[in-house]
C-alpha atoms as one frame of an Amber mdcrd trajectory, in Angstrom:
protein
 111.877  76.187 143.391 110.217  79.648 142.554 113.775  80.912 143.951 115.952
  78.936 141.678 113.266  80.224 138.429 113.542  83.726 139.230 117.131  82.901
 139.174 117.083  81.525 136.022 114.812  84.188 134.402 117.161  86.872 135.461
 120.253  85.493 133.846 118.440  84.604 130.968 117.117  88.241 130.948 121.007
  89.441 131.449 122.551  87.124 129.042 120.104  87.310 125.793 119.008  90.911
 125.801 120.936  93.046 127.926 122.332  96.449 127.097 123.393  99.239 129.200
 121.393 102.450 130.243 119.355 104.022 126.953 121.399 106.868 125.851 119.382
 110.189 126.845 121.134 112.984 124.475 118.643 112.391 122.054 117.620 115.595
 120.336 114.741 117.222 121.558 113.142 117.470 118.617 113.679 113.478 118.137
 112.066 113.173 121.261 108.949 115.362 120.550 108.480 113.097 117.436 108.767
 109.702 119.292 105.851 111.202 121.924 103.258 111.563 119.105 101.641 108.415
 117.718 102.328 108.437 113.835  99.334 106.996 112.543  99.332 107.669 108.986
 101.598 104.606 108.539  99.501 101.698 109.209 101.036  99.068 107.782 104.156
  99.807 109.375 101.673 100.414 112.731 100.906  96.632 111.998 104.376  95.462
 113.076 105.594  95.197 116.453 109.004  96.594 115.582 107.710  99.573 113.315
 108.655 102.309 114.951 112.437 101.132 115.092 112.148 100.226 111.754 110.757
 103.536 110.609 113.106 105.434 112.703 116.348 103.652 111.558 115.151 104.452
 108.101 115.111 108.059 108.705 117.867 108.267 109.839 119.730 106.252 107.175
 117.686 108.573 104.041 119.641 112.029 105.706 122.968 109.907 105.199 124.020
 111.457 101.335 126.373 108.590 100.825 123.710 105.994 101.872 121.127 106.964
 100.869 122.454 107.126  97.236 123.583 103.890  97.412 120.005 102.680  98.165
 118.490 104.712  95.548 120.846 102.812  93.203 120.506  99.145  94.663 118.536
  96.290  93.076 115.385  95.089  94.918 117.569  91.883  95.864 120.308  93.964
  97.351 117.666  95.658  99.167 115.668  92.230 100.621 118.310  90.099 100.889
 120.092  92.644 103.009 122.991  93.308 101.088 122.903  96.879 100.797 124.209
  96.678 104.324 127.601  96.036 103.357 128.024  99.963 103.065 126.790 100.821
 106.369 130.272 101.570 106.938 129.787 104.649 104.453 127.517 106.494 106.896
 129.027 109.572 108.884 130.178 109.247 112.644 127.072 111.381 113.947 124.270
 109.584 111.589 125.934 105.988 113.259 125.301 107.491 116.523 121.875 108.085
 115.995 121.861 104.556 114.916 123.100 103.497 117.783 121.009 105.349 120.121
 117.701 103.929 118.382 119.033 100.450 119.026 119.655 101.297 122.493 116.173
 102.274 122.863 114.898  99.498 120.891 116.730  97.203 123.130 115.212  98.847
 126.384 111.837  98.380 124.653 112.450  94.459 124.326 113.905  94.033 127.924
 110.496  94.827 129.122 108.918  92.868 126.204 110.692  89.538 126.670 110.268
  90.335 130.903 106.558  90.222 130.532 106.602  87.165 127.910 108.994  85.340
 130.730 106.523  86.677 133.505 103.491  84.727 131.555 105.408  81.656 131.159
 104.842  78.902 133.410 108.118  77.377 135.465 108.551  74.356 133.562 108.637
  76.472 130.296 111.020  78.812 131.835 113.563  75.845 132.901 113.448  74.784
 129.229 113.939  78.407 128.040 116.660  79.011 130.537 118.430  75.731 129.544
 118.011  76.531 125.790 120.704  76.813 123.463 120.709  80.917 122.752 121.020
  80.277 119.201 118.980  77.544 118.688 115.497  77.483 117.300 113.371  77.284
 120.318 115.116  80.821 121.527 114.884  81.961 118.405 110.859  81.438 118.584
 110.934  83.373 121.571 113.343  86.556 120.996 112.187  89.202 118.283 115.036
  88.602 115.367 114.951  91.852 113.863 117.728  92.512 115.924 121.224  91.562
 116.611 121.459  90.476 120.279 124.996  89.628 120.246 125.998  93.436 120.156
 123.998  95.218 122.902 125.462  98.674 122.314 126.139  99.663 118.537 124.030
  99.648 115.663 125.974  96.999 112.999 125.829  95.406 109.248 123.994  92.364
 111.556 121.355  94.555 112.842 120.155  96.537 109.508 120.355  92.568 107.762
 117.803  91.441 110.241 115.561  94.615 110.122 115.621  94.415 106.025 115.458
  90.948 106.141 112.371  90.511 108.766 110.614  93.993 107.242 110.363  92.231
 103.807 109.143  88.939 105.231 106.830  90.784 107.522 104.851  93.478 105.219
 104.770  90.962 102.534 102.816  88.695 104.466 100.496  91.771 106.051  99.583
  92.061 102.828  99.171  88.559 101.521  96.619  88.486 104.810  94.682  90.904
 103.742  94.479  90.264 100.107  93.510  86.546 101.729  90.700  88.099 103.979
  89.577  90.397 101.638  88.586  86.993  98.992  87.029  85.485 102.008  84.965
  88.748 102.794  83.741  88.841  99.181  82.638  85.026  98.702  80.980  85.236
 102.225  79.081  88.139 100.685  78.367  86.257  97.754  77.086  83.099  99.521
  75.322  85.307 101.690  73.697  87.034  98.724  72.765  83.369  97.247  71.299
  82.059 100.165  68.635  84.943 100.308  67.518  84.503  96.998  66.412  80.305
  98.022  64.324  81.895 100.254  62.090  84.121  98.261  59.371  82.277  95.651
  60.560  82.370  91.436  58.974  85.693  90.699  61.073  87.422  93.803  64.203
  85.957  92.857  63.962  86.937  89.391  63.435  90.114  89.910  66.231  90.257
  92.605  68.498  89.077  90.121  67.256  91.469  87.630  68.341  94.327  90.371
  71.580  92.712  91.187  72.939  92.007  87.791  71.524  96.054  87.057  73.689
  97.437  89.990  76.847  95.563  89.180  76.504  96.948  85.300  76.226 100.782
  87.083  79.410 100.056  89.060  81.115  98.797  85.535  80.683 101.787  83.870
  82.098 104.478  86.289  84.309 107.942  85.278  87.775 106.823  83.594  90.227
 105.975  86.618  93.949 107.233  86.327  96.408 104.921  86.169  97.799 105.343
  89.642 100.808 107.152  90.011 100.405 108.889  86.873 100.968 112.513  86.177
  97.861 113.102  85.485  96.075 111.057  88.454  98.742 113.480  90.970  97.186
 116.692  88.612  94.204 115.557  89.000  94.135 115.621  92.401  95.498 119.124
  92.511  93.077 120.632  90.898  89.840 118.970  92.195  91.204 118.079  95.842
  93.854 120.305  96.547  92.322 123.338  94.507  95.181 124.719  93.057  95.506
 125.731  89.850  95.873 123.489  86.783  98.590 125.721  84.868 100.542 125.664
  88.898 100.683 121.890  89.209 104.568 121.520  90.567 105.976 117.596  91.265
 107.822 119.095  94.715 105.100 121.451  95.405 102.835 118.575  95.232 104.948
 116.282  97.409 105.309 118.671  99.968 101.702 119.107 100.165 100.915 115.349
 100.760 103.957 114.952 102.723 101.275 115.004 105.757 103.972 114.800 108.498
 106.619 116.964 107.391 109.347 114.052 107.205 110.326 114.384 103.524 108.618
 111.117 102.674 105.756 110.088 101.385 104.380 106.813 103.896 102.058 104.295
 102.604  99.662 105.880 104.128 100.066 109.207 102.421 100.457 107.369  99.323
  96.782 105.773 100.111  95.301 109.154 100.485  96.310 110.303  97.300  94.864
 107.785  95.963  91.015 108.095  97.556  90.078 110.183  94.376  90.323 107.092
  91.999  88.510 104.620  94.386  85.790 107.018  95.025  85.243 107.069  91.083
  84.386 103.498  91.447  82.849 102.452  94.755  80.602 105.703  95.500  77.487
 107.110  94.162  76.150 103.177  92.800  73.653 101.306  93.895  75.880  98.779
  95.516  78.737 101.229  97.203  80.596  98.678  99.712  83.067 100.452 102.203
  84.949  97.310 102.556  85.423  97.395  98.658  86.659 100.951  98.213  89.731
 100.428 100.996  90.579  97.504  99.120  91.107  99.270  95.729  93.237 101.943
  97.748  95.273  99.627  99.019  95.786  97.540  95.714  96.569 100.929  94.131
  98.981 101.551  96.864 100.579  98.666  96.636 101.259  99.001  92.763 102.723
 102.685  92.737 105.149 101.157  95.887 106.009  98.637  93.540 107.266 100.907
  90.556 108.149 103.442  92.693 110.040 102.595  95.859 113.469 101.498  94.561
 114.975 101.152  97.682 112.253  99.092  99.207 111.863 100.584 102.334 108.019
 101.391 101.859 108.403 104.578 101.867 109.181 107.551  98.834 111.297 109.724
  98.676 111.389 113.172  96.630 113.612 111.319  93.865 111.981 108.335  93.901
 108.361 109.755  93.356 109.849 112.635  90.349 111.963 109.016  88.987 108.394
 107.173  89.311 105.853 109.746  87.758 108.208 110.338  84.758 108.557 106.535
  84.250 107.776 104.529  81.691 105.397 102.532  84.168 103.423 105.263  84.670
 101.737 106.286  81.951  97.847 106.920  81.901  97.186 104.917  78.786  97.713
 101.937  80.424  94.697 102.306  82.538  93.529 100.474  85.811  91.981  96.929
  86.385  89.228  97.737  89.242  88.466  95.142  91.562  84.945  95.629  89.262
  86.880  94.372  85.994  88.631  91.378  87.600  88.440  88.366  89.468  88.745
  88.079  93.040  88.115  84.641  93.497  87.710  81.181  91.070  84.605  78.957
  90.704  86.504  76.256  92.647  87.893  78.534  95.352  83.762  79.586  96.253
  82.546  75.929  96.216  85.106  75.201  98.543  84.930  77.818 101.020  80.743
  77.223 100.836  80.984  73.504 101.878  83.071  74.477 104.645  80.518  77.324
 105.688  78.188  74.168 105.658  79.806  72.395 108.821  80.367  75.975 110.688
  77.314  77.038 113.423  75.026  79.418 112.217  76.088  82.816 113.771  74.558
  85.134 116.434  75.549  88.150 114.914  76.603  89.560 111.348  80.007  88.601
 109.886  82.687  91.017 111.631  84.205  91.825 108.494  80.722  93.513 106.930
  78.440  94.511 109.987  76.044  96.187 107.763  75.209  92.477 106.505  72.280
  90.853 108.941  72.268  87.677 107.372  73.333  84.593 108.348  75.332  81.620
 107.301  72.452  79.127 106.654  71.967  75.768 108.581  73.431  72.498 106.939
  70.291  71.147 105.696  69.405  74.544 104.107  73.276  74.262 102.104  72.205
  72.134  99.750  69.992  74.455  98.111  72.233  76.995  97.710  72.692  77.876
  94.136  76.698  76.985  92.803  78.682  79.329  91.213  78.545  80.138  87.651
  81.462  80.147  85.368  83.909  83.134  85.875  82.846  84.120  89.158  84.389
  87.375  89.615  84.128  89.705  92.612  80.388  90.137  92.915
């Protein structure tokens, strides 16, 4: 029986995913880059494919023809996958790059789907072997964000797929953490609430007193920039950078924060700029949370991305960031919305999540999310005394 599985696993192996010997002319500056781990880029460090998917966007961006058509796509053209219609546009030696990445991409997932096989046991590898290759239950199994059916050339099929699953995939990264972030900050809330049944009337009040005094102090920080402003990126020049104000060059700036020398600015570059404007907010008060101040980076992030990255491949180009600056979008006067002035979660949304904390074990150990916090979730019979929200619950 083992026999007649290996069998199987090998065919299946052959059939699905295989591709012949990974080209090896790479250039050897290609292959200096690929030995380094890149980790500005997180979010793109959070998917399994990212590198590929980084990679094949490089080498689409030094395609002139290309690359202008992206810059001039809509955002559905972009998602939906469309703007690989012009692949065909793309010089000889930029689709032979293309097609060496796949090639290595596809090595990458023979060993991938080999050690996924390897951990199945034999009755799930007689259904997998069995399977229809293009129905759903292979489909579960084999990554999609690339076309199988054509082992050797990059095609329309395969940059549809990455687009397609890249969208899907970052979209919900973020949606996570925007999700875990509210749960981090009602946990700290009912956390917060559950102390203050514990103390007598006179100690309560006058934690209260404290509380309510700290979150006013945050309120009332140094004006933040509208991200993605001209005068947030001058801002940083002078007072990070330290360059002069009368000096303060778009390209000269871009080149400065382009940290890897690739000619675009990643997300995670983009964060970076942005640390100035968080700090304005989240340090130097009484209540400074860590776990706070990344999550205004990344919200800022996320909104210069959104006006700025036309092409929606998460990452800027020169033209996209001089387009974005200069854009009607990004004008200081609009201001910024700190996670201080706005509401993270609803009245409803913390009464819920608190009776659930009411049928969960008390912990060992502090929440993983905020290990600076010692308390713990109280018991069920101590729930009930655990003050409700107010109306308009906001962050804190």
């Amino acid at each position: 029986m083992r026999i007649t599985i290996s069998i199987l696993s090998i065919f299946f192996l052959i059939i699905t995913i295989g591709a012949p010997p990974v080209v090896e002319k790479a250039n050897k500056d290609k292959q200096n880059a690929d030995s380094k781990e890149d980790n500005s880029d997180e979010l793109l460090n959070d998917l399994e494919y990212g590198r590929y998917l980084k990679e094949v966007v490089e080498i689409l961006e030094n395609d002139p023809e290309f690359k202008k058509k992206l810059e001039n796509a809509s955002e559905h053209d972009i998602k939906s996958g469309n703007i690989a219609q012009h692949l065909g546009l793309v010089q000889h030696h930029v689709r032979t790059k293309l097609d060496e990445a796949k090639q290595r991409e596809m090595a990458r997932l023979r060993e991938l789907v080999g050690q996924k096989i390897r951990n199945l046991s034999e009755k799930e590898r007689i259904e997998l072997a069995r399977s229809d290759l293009n129905g759903k239950h292979m489909k579960d199994f084999l990554p999609q964000h690339i076309d199988h059916q054509n082992s050797q050339a990059f095609g329309q099929a395969d940059l549809e797929r990455l687009i397609q699953h890249a969208s899907k995939d970052l979209d919900e990264i973020d949606r996570k953490r925007e999700q875990q972030f509210k749960e981090y900050e009602m946990r700290k809330e009912y956390e917060r609430r559950t102390k203050l049944t514990e103390m007598n009337e006179e100690e309560r009040k006058k934690s209260e007193a404290l509380h309510q005094e700290a979150m006013e102090k945050k309120k009332h920080h140094p004006k933040v920039n509208h991200p993605g402003s001209v005068d947030q990126m001058q801002e940083v020049w002078e007072d990070v950078d330290h360059l002069e104000a009368q000096q303060f060059n778009p390209k000269s700036f871009f080149q400065l924060h382009d940290i890897n020398g690739d000619g675009l600015l990643d997300e995670g570059e983009i964060e970076a700029i942005m640390l100035k404007e968080a700090e304005k907010v989240h340090d130097n008060t009484p209540e400074a949370d860590p776990v706070e101040k990344q999550e205004e980076m990344d919200r800022m992030r996320e909104h210069v991305m959104k006006e700025f990255d036309k092409n929606n491949d998460r990452m800027l180009s020169y033209e996209e960031f001089q387009h974005g600056i200069n854009g009607k979008e990004a004008r200081n006067d609009q201001g910024w919305q700190s996670l201080e002035d706005s509401t993270v979660y609803s009245d409803q949304e913390f009464q819920s999540f608190s009776e659930q904390l009411a049928h969960v074990p008390t912990p060992d150990s502090p929440h993983p999310n905020n290990p600076a916090s010692g308390n713990q979730v109280p018991s069920p019979q101590e729930q009930k005394h655990v003050p409700r929200a107010p109306p308009s619950v906001n962050s804190h």
